[in-house]
C-alpha positions in Angstrom: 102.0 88.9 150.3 102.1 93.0 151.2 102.9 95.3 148.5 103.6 99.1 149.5 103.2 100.8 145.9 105.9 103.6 147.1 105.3 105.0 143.4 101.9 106.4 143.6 102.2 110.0 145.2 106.1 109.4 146.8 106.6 112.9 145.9 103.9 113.8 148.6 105.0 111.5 151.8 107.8 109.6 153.3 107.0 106.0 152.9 110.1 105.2 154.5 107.8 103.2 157.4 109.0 101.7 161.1 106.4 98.9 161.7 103.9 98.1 158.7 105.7 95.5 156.5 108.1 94.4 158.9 108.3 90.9 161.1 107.5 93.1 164.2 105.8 90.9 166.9 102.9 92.2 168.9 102.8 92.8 172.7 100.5 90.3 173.6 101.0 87.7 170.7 102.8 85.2 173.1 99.8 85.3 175.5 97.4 84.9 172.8 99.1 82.0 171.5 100.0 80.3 174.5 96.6 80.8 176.0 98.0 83.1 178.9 96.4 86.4 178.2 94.3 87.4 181.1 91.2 88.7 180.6 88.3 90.1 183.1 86.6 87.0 184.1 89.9 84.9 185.0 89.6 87.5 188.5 88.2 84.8 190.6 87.4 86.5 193.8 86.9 85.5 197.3 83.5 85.3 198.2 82.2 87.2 195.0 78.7 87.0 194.4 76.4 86.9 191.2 74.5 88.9 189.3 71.7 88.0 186.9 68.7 89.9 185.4 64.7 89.7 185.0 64.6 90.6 181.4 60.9 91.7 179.6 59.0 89.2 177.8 57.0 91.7 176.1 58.5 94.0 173.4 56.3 97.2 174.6 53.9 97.4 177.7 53.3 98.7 181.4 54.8 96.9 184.0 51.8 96.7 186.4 53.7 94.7 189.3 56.4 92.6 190.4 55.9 90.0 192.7 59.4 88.9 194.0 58.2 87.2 197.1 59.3 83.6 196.2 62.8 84.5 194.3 63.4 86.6 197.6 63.0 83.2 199.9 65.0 81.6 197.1 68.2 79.4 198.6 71.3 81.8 197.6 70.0 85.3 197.3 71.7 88.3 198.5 69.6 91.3 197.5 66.8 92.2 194.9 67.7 95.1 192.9 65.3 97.6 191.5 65.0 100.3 189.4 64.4 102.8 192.5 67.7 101.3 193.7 69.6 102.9 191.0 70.5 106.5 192.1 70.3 107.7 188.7 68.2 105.5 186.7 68.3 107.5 183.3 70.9 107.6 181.2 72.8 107.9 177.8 76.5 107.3 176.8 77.3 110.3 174.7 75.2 112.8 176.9 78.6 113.1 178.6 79.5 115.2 175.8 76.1 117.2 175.8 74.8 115.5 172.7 71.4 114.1 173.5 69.1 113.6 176.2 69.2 110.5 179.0 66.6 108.3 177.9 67.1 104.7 178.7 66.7 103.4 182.3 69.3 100.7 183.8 66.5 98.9 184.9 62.7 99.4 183.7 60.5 101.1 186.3 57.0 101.6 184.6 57.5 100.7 181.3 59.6 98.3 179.0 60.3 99.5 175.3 61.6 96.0 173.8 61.9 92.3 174.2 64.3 91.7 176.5 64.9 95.3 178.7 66.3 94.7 182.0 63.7 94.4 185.2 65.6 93.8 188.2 68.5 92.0 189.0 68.9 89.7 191.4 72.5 88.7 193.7 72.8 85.7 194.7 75.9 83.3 195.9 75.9 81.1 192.7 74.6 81.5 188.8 72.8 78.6 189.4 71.3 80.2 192.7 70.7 83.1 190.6 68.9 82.3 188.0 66.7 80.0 190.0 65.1 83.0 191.6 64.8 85.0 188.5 62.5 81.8 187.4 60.1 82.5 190.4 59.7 86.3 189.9 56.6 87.3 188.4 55.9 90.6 185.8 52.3 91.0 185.5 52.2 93.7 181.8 49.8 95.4 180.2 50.6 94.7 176.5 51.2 98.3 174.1 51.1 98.6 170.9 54.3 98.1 168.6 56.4 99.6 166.3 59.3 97.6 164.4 59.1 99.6 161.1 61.0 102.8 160.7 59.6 104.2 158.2 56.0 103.4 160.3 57.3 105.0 163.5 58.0 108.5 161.7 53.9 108.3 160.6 51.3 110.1 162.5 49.7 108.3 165.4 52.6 105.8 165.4 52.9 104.6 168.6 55.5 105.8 170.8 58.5 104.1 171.7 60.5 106.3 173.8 58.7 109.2 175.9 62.1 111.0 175.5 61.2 111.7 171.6 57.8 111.4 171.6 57.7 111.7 167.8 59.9 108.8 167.4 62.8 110.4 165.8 66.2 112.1 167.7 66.3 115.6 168.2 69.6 117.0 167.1 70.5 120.8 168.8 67.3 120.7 170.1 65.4 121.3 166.8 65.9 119.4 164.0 64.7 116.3 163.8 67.0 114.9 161.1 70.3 115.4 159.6 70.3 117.0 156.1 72.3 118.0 153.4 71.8 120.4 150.6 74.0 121.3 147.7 72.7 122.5 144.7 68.8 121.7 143.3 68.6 117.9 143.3 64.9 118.0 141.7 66.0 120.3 139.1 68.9 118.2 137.8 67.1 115.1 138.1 64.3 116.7 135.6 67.1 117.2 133.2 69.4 113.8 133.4 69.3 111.4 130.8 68.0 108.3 132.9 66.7 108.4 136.6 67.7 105.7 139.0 66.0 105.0 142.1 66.2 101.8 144.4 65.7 100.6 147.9 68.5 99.1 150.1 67.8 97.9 153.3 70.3 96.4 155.9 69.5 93.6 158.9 71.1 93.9 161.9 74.2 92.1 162.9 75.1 90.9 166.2 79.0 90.8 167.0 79.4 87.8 168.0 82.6 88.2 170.6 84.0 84.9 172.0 83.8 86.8 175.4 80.8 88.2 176.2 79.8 91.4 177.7 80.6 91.5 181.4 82.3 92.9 184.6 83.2 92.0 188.5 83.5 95.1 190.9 84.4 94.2 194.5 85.3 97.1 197.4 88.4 98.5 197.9 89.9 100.6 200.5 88.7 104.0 201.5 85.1 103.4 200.3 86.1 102.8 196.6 85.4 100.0 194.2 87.6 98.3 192.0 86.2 97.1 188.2 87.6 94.4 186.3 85.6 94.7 182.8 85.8 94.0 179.2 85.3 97.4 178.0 86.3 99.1 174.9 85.7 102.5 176.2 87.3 102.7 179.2 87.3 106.6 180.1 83.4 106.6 179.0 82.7 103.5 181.2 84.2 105.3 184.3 81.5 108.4 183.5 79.0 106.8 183.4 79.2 104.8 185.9 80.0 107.5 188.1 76.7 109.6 186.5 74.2 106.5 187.4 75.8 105.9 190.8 75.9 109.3 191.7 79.4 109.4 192.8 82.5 111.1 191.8 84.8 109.4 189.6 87.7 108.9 191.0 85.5 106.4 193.7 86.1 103.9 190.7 90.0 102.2 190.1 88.9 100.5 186.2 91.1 97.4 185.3 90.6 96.8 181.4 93.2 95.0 179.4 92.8 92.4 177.0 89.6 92.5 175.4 87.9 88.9 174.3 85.7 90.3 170.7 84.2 93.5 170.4 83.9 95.2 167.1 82.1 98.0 169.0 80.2 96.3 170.5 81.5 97.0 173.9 81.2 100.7 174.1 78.0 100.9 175.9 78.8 100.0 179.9 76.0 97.6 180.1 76.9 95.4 183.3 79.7 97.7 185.2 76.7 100.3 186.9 75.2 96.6 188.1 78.0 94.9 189.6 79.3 98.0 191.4 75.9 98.8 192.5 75.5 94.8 193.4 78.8 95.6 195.2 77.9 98.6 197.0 74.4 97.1 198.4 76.4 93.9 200.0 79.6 94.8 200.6 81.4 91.9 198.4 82.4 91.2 194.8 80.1 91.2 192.3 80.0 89.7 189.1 77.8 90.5 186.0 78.1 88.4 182.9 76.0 87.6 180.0 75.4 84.2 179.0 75.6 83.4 175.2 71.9 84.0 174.5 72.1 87.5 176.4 74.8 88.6 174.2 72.8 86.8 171.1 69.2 88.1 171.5 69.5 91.2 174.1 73.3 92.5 173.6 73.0 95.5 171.3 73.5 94.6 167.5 74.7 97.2 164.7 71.6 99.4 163.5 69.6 98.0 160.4 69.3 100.7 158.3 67.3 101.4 155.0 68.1 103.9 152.6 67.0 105.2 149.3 69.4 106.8 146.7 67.6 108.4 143.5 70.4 109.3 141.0 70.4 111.2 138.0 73.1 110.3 135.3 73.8 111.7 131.7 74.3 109.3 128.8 78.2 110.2 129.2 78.1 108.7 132.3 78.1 111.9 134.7 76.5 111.7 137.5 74.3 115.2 137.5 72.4 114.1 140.9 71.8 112.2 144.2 68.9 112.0 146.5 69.6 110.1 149.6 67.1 109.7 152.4 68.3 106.8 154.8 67.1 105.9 158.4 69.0 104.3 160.9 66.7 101.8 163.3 67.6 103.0 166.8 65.9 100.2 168.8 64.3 101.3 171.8 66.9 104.1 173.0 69.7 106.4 171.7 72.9 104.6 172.8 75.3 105.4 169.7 72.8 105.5 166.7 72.7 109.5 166.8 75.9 109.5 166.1 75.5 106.8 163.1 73.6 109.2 161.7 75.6 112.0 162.0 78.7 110.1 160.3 76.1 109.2 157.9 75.5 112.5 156.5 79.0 113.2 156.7 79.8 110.6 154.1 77.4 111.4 151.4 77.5 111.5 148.6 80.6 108.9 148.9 83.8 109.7 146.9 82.3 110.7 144.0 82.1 114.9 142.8 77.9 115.2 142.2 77.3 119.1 141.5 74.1 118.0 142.8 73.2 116.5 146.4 70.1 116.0 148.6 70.3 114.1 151.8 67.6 113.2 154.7 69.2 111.1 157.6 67.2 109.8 160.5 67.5 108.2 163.8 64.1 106.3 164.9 63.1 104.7 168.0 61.6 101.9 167.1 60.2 98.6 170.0 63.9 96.8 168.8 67.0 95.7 170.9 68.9 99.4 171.0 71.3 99.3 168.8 75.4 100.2 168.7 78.7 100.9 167.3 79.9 97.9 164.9 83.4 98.9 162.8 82.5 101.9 160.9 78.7 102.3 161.6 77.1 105.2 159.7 79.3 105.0 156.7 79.8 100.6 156.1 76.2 100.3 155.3 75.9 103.5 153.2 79.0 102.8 151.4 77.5 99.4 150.2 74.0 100.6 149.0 76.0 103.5 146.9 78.2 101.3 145.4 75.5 98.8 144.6 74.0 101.8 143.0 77.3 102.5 141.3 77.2 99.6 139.7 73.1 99.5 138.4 74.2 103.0 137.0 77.4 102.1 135.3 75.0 99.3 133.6 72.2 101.4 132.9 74.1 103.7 130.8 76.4 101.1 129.4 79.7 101.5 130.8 82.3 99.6 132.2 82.1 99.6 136.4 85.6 101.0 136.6 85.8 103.3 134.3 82.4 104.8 135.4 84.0 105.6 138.9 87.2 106.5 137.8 85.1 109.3 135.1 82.5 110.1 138.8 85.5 110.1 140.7 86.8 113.0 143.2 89.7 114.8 142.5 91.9 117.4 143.9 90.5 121.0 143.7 86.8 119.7 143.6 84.3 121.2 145.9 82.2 118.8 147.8 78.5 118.3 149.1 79.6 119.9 152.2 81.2 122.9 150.3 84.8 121.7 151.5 87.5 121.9 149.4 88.8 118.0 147.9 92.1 117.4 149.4 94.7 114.6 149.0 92.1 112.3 146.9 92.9 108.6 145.6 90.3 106.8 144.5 91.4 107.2 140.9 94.3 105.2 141.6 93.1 102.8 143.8 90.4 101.7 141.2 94.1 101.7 138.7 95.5 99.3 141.1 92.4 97.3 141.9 92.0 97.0 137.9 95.8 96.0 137.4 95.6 93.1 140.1 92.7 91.8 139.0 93.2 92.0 135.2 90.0 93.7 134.6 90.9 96.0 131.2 90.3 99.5 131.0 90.6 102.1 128.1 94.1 103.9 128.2 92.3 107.4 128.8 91.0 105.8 132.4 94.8 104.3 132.5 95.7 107.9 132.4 93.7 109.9 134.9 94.7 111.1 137.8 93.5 112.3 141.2 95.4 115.3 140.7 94.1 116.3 137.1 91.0 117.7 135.6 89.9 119.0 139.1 89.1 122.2 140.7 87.7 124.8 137.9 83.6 124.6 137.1 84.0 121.6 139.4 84.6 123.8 142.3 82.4 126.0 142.3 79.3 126.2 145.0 76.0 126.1 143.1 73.0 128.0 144.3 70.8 125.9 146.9 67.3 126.1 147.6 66.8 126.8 151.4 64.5 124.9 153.0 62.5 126.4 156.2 64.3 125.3 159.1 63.3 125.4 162.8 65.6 127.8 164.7 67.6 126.0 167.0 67.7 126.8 170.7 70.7 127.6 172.5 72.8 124.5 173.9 72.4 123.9 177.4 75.0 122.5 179.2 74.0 119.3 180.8 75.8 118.9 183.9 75.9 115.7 185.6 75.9 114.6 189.1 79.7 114.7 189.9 80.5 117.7 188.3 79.7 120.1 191.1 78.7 123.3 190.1 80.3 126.5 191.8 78.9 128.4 194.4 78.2 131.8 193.6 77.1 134.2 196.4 73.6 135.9 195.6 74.0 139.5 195.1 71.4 143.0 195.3 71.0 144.3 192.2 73.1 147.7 191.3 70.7 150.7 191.8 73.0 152.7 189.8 73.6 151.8 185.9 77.1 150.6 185.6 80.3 152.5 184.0 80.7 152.4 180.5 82.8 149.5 179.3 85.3 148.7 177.1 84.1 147.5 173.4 84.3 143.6 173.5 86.7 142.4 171.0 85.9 141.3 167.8 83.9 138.2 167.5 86.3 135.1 166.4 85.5 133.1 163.5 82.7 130.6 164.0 83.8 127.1 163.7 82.5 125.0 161.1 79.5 123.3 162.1 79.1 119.7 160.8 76.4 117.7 163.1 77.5 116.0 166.8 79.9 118.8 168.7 83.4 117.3 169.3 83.0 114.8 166.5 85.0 115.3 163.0 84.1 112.8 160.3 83.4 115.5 157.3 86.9 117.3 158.6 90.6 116.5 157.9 93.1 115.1 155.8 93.6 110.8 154.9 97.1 111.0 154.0 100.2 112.1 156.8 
C-alpha cells in the first residue's frame, strides 16, 4: 500500500497531487494487457528483405582479408555490405553535442577491438538465406594482443585498444585524461583520523535483458526518403546519427518509434537503424535488422563494470573527516555512453554525506570488451552501492549503529559540498527516520530528533583550502560539425591596407557558467524537490 507522508516538509510544497496515488489508468495499459500493443517488428512489409552481420571471432587483431566469394553465390542474397560502403564509417552518439571524438566504425575495416564487432553485413530475401551466407564468408586475422583489465590498460606499454585514445583512457576538453575532484587535503586528514578504511569494490557487467531485442526495418518512401520503424529509446539522437553516418540531411529520415519492448538504456545507442536504411538505400526495398537472442546476450552493449576504491577517514565519534575515491568505468572497445558515466560519476561523490574532506579520480578506459552503455542510473547505481557498503564497514568499525552513523554523516541544509555548492532542500535525515520507523530498527531519541534543516551551514559551510594539482591547460573547444550541418559561405576578402577605426569598448564579460564536466549535461546542478 502507498503512503504519501504529507507531514515531513508540507510547509515547503503542495502535496496536493493529480496522478500519483490515484486509480489513473495508463495509455497503453489495455494494449499491454490484451496483447495489442504494436511494436516495430509487427511492420511486416512487402517484399522486405534481411539483414544479418559477420561478427569478429577474435577479441583484438588485423583483419587481413575477407573472402565473400561463396556467401555472394549464396541462394537469397541481395548485396554484401562493407565498411567502405558506409559513407561515414566513424562515429559516436554524444559527439552530436561536441563531447568526444568519433571512434567506433559501423562496420570494421582494418581492425576489430572485441569479440564480436561487426564485419559486414549481408541482405538477403530470408534470415534463413541470410545467415547461410554469413556461414560461408571467411576473415582471415592476425591475432593482437589484449587488454580486459582496467587498471592494466592505463599501465605503460599496455596495448592499445582504440587508436582514437591511444593511451587507453578518454580525453575530456581535450586535456585531461580523467575526471577529478578536489576539496580540501584528503592526505592530511586521513593522517589525523582515528581509524583508516580502505576497500576494493568492483562491479560485473549486466546485460539488459529486453524481451524485444534491438532492431529496426527502414523501407523507401516517396521523394527519395526513408521511413524507420525502430525500437529506439532515443529517438531525436537516432535520427542524427543516422543522418551523420549516411551523410544525408535529416529530414530524409520519417522515424516511427512507439511502444518500446525492454530497454533500461539499453537502447540509446542506434545500433541497427544506419544498417537497414543503408540495406534500404543499396536495393531499393525494405530492410530489416534484428538481433537474435544471443546478439543481444553476448554482443548487445551491457552496463559498464566498474571498480572503485574509497579510502575513508573517520573519528572515533563517528565523523567522517575524509574520502578518497578513485573509480574506473570499463568502456569496452569504444566511447558510446561511458564518458558520460564518468562524468555523472564525479558528480555524485562523495554521496549524500557532508565530508570537509574529498579526493576523487574517475576514469573511462578502453579496454578489448563489448562497449558498454546506459543502464538506469549508470555512473551513480554502482557508486552509490560501494559507498554505502563502505557506510556500513565504517559504522562497524567505529561501533555504531548503521543508522544513526548516516543520520550523524548526513547532509543538511546550509552545508557546503565537494563541489563547493551550497546544500539545498536535503532529506536524507528523514528518509533514514522513516526507513527506521517501518522497519522497527530503534534509534536513540537524539537521531529521532535531527533534522535536515538543523545543525547545518556554519563551520560546515565553509570552503577549506585545497592543494592544486598541476593540470594540463585545456585547448579551446572546437566545434565539431557534422556532415548535414552545412556550413555558411563566406566570400574571401583582401586584407584592409589601412588599420581600422577605433571601436567601441566591448561590453563587460558576462559571468562564466559553472563548469561541472560534459557541456549541456547537469547532474551536480539543481534542486530534488518542486
Amino acid at each position: 500500500m502507498l503512503e504519501l507522508r504529507k507531514d515531513i516538509f508540507a510547509d515547503e510544497r503542495d502535496d496536493n497531487l493529480n496522478e500519483i496515488g490515484k486509480g489513473t489508468q495508463r495509455q497503453d495499459m489495455l494494449g499491454h494487457v490484451t496483447g495489442t500493443s504494436s511494436y516495430f517488428n509487427d511492420h511486416k512489409l512487402q517484399g522486405m528483405l534481411h539483414l544479418k552481420v559477420v561478427r569478429s571471432t577474435q577479441a583484438h587483431a588485423r583483419i587481413r582479408r575477407i573472402d565473400t566469394a561463396e556467401a555472394e553465390r549464396s541462394a537469397g542474397v541481395r548485396r554484401i555490405i562493407r565498411g567502405t560502403d558506409v559513407p561515414v564509417n566513424l562515429n559516436t552518439l554524444l559527439s552530436l553535442i561536441n563531447f568526444g571524438k568519433d571512434d567506433e566504425p559501423s562496420l570494421a575495416v582494418d581492425k576489430v577491438r572485441y569479440k564480436g564487432e561487426p564485419i559486414l553485413a549481408i541482405v538477403a530475401d530470408s534470415e534463413r538465406e541470410a545467415f547461410e551466407a554469413i556461414a560461408k564468408v571467411k576473415v582471415d586475422y592476425e591475432p593482437l594482443p589484449t587488454v580486459f583489465d582496467v587498471e592494466d590498460a592505463l599501465k605503460p606499454g599496455a596495448p592499445v585498444v582504440n587508436e582514437t585514445y591511444p593511451k587507453n583512457a578518454f580525453i575530456y576538453h581535450d586535456a585531461y585524461d580523467h575526471q577529478r575532484l578536489r576539496f580540501g587535503d584528503a592526505d592530511a586528514a586521513l593522517a589525523t583520523a582515528d581509524h583508516v578504511l580502505e576497500q576494493r569494490y568492483q562491479m560485473s557487467p549486466i546485460e539488459h535483458a529486453p524481451t524485444e531485442t534491438n532492431g529496426a526495418i527502414a523501407a523507401p518512401d516517396t521523394n527519395g526518403r526513408y521511413v524507420v520503424y525502430t525500437s529506439t529509446q532515443a529517438l531525436f539522437f537516432s535520427v542524427d546519427t543516422c543522418a551523420k553516418i549516411l551523410d544525408v540531411p535529416s529530414n530524409t529520415f520519417h522515424f516511427i518509434g512507439g511502444t518500446v519492448g525492454g530497454g533500461f538504456g539499453g537502447k540509446v545507442d542506434t545500433l541497427t537503424e544506419p544498417l537497414a536504411i543503408l540495406g534500404a538505400m543499396l536495393t531499393g526495398r525494405p530492410v530489416r535488422y534484428v538481433f537474435g537472442r544471443e546478439e543481444e546476450m553476448q554482443y548487445g552493449p551491457p552496463r559498464g563494470a566498474e571498480r572503485i576504491y574509497i579510502k575513508d577517514g573517520v573519528m572515533r565519534d563517528g565523523r567522517i573527516v575524509a574520502r578518497k575515491i578513485h573509480a574506473y568505468f570499463d568502456s569496452g572497445a569504444y566511447t558510446r555512453l561511458s564518458s558520460y558515466a564518468a562524468v555523472k560519476c564525479a558528480a555524485h561523490l562523495p554521496g549524500p554525506y557532508t565530508i570537509p574532506n574529498v579526493y576523487g579520480d574517475v576514469y573511462c578506459v578502453f579496454t578489448n570488451r563489448t562497449p558498454a552503455t546506459a543502464m538506469r542510473g549508470f555512473g551513480v547505481t554502482a557508486m552509490d552501492f560501494a559507498i554505502e557498503c563502505q557506510m556500513d564497514k565504517l559504522a562497524n568499525l567505529v561501533g555504531m549503529d548503521p543508522m544513526e552513523f548516516r543520520i550523524l554523516n548526513a547532509y543538511r541544509d546550509g552545508d557546503m559540498k565537494a563541489h563547493r555548492r551550497e546544500a539545498k532542500n536535503t532529506a536524507l535525515i528523514e528518509c533514514v527516520q522513516v526507513a527506521a520507523e517501518k522497519a522497527k530498527w530503534p534509534i536513540r531519541d537524539e537521531f529521532k530528533r535531527a533534522s535536515s534543516r538543523k545543525d547545518g551551514g556554519g563551520s560546515r559551510a565553509a570552503i577549506p583550502p585545497t592543494p592544486t594539482d598541476p593540470r594540463a591547460r585545456p585547448a579551446a573547444p572546437a566545434q565539431q560539425r557534422t556532415s548535414y550541418d552545412r556550413a555558411p559561405v563566406t566570400a574571401t576578402r583582401e586584407p584592409p591596407r589601412d588599420p581600422p577605426p577605433p571601436t567601441s569598448p566591448p561590453p563587460p564579460p558576462r559571468p562564466a557558467a559553472p563548469s561541472h564536466g560534459a557541456t549541456r549535461f547537469s547532474s551536480v546542478f539543481g534542486t530534488r524537490r518542486r
